[in-house]
C-alpha positions as CSV (number, residue, x, y, z in Angstrom):
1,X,29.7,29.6,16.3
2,X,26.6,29.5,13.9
3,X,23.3,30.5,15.7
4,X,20.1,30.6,13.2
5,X,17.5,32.6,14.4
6,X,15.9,29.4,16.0
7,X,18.7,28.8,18.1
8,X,19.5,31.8,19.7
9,X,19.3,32.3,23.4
10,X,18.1,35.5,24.9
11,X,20.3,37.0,27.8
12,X,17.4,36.3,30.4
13,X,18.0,32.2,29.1
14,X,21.6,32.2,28.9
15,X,22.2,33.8,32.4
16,X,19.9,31.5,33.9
17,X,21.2,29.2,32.6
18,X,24.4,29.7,33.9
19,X,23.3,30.7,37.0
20,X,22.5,26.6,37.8
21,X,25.9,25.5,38.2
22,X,27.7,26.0,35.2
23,X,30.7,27.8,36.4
24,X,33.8,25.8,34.1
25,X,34.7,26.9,31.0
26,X,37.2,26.8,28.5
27,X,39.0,29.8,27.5
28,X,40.8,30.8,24.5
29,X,43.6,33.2,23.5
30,X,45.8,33.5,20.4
31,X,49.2,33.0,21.4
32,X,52.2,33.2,19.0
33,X,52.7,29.3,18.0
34,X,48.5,28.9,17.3
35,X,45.3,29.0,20.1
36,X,46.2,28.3,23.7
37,X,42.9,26.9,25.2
38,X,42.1,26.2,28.8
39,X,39.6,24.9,30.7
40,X,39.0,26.1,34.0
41,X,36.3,27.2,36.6
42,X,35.7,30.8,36.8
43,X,33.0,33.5,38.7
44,X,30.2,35.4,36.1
45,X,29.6,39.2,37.6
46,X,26.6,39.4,34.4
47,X,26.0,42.7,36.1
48,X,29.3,44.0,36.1
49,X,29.8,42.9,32.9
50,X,33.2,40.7,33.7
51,X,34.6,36.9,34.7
52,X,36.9,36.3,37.6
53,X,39.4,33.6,37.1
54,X,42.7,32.7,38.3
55,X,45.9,30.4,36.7
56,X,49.2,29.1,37.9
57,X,51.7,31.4,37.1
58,X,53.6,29.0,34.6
59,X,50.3,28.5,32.3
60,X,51.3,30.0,29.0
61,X,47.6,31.5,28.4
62,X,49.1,33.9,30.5
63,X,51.7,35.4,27.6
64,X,48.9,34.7,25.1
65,X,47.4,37.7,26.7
66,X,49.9,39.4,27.5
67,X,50.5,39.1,23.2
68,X,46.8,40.1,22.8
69,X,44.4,40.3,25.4
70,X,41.2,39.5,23.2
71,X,39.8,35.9,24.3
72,X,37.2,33.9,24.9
73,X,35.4,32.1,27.4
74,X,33.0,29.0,25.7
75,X,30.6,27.1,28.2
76,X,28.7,23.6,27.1
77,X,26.4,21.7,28.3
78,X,23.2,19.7,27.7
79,X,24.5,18.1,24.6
80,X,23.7,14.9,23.2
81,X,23.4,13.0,20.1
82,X,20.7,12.9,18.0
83,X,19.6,10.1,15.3
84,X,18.2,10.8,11.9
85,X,15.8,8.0,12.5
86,X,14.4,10.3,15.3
87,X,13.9,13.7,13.2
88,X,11.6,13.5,9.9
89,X,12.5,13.4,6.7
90,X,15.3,13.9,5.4
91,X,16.4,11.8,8.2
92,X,20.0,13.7,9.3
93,X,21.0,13.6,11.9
94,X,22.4,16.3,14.6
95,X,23.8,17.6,18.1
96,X,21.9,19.2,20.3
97,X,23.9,21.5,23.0
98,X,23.4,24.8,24.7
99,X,26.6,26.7,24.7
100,X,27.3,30.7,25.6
101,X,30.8,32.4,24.3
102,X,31.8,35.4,26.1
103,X,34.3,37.4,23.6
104,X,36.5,39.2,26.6
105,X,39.7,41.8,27.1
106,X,41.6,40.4,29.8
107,X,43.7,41.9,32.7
108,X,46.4,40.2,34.2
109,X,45.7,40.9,38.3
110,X,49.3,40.6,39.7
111,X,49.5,42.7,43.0
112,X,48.8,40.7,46.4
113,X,45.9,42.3,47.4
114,X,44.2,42.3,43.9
115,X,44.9,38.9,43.2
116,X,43.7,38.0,47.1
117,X,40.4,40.1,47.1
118,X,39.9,37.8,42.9
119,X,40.1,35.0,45.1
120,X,38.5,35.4,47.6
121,X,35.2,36.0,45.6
122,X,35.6,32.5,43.6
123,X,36.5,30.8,47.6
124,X,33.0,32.3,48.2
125,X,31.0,31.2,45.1
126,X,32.7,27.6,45.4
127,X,33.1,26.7,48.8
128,X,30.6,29.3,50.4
129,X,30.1,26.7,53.6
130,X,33.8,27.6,54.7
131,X,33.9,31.1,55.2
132,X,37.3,30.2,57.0
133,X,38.9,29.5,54.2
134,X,40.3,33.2,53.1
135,X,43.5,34.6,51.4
136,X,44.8,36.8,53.9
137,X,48.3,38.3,54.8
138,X,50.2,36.0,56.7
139,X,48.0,32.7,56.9
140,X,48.8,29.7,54.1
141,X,46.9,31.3,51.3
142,X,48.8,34.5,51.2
143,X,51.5,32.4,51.0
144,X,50.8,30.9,47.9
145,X,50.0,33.8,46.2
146,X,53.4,33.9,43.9
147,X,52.3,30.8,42.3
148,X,49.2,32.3,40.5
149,X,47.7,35.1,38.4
150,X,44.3,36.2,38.4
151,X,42.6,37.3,35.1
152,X,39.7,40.1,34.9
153,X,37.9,39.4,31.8
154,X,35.6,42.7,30.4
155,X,32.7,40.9,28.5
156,X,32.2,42.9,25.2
157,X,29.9,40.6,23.5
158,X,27.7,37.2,24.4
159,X,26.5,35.1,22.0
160,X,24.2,32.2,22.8
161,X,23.1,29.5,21.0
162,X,20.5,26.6,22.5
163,X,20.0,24.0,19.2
164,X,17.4,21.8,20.5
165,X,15.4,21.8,16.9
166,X,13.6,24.3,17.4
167,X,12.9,25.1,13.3
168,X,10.9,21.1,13.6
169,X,7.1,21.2,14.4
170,X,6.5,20.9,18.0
171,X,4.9,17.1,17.6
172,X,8.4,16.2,16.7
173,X,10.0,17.6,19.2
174,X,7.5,15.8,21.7
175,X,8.6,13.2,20.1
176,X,12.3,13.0,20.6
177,X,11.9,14.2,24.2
178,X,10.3,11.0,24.8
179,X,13.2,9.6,22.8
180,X,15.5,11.2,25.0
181,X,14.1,9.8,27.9
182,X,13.9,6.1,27.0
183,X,17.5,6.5,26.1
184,X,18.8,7.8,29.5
185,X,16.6,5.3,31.1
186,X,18.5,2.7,29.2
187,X,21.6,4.3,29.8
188,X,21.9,6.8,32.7
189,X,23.7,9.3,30.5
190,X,23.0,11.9,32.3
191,X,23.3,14.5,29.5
192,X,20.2,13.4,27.7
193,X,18.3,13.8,30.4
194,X,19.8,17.9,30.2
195,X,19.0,17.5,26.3
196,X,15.6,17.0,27.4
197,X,14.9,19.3,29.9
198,X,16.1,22.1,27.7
199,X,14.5,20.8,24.4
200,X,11.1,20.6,26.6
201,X,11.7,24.2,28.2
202,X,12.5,25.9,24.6
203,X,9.2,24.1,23.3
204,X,7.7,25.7,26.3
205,X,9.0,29.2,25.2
206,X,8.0,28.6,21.6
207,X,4.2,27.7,22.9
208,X,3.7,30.7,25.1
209,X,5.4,33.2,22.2
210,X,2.6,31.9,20.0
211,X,-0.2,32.0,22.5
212,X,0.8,35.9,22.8
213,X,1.2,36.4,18.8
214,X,-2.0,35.3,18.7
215,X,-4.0,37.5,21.4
């Protein structure tokens, strides 16, 4: 992924980001026929420096990484299309998207109680309001257990890119957030109303670094 200076996001930006609900990914290893990519939801520990995740036992990402364990984990959002009519001379246009790749070293979890105490952290991010609902020895969960595999991902590197135009001078940007939002109205997509917000935020960041360079 190409990130220009303009574009890149800071690791304050990109874990809040994430932290608003985008838990579901696509993941990528190099399996021996070419890439085996796929998307699934997983659990961020940005402290501890990891992703949770689990698969069904058949899915062949799991002898990707068993080949090589170096993947990665992409996450998109906030994307949307972008006219040339909308951006200035020399009137090309462009995409717009936030995304943040996590470049991993993954662990196949394959003991009960490992792969139990994995899942039971995601049951607890995603369905929080049924504490009930745990993998335990002996009740349905447990179970089921044979028919998946959890993967621990080490994070070694983040890079995040938000590409909201942030090299165009802010009037322009103004502009095509106002763009932005007579096109959702018109549409409902609800993606250019996430353009928006996060073209508006990143013009917000770019004011308040200049107000500072210039005390």
């Amino acid at each position: 992924m190409l990130i220009r200076g303009w574009d890149r996001g800071a690791e304050e930006e990109w874990r809040r980001w994430l932290a608003a609900g985008r838990d579901f990914g696509t993941l990528a290893a190099n399996g021996p026929d070419g890439p085996v990519l796929v998307p699934t939801h997983f659990l961020l520990d940005a402290d501890a420096g990891e992703v949770l995740l689990h698969l069904a036992a058949a899915n062949p990402l799991l002898a990707a990484v068993r080949a090589d364990p170096h993947v990665t984990l992409a996450v998109t959002d906030d994307y949307a299309f972008a006219p040339g009519r909308w951006r200035g001379a020399p009137y090309t246009p462009t995409s717009y998207y936030a995304s943040v790749q996590f470049s991993c070293t993954a662990e196949p979890v394959e003991e009960p109680a490992a792969k139990a105490a994995l899942l039971n952290r995601q049951l607890a991010h995603f369905q929080p309001e049924r504490p009930a609902d745990r993998v335990e020895p002996g009740n349905a969960y447990w179970a089921q257990l044979t028919g998946v595999r959890g993967l621990r991902l080490t994070v070694r590197a983040v890079r995040a890119k938000f590409k909201y135009d942030d090299k165009k001078p802010v009037e322009l940007q103004g502009a095509i957030a106002g763009r932005l939002a007579e096109r959702h109205a018109a549409t409902g997509n609800p993606q250019d109303a996430g353009a928006r917000e996060q073209l508006l935020r990143r013009m917000a960041l770019r004011a308040g670094a200049a107000e500072r360079s210039s005390d």
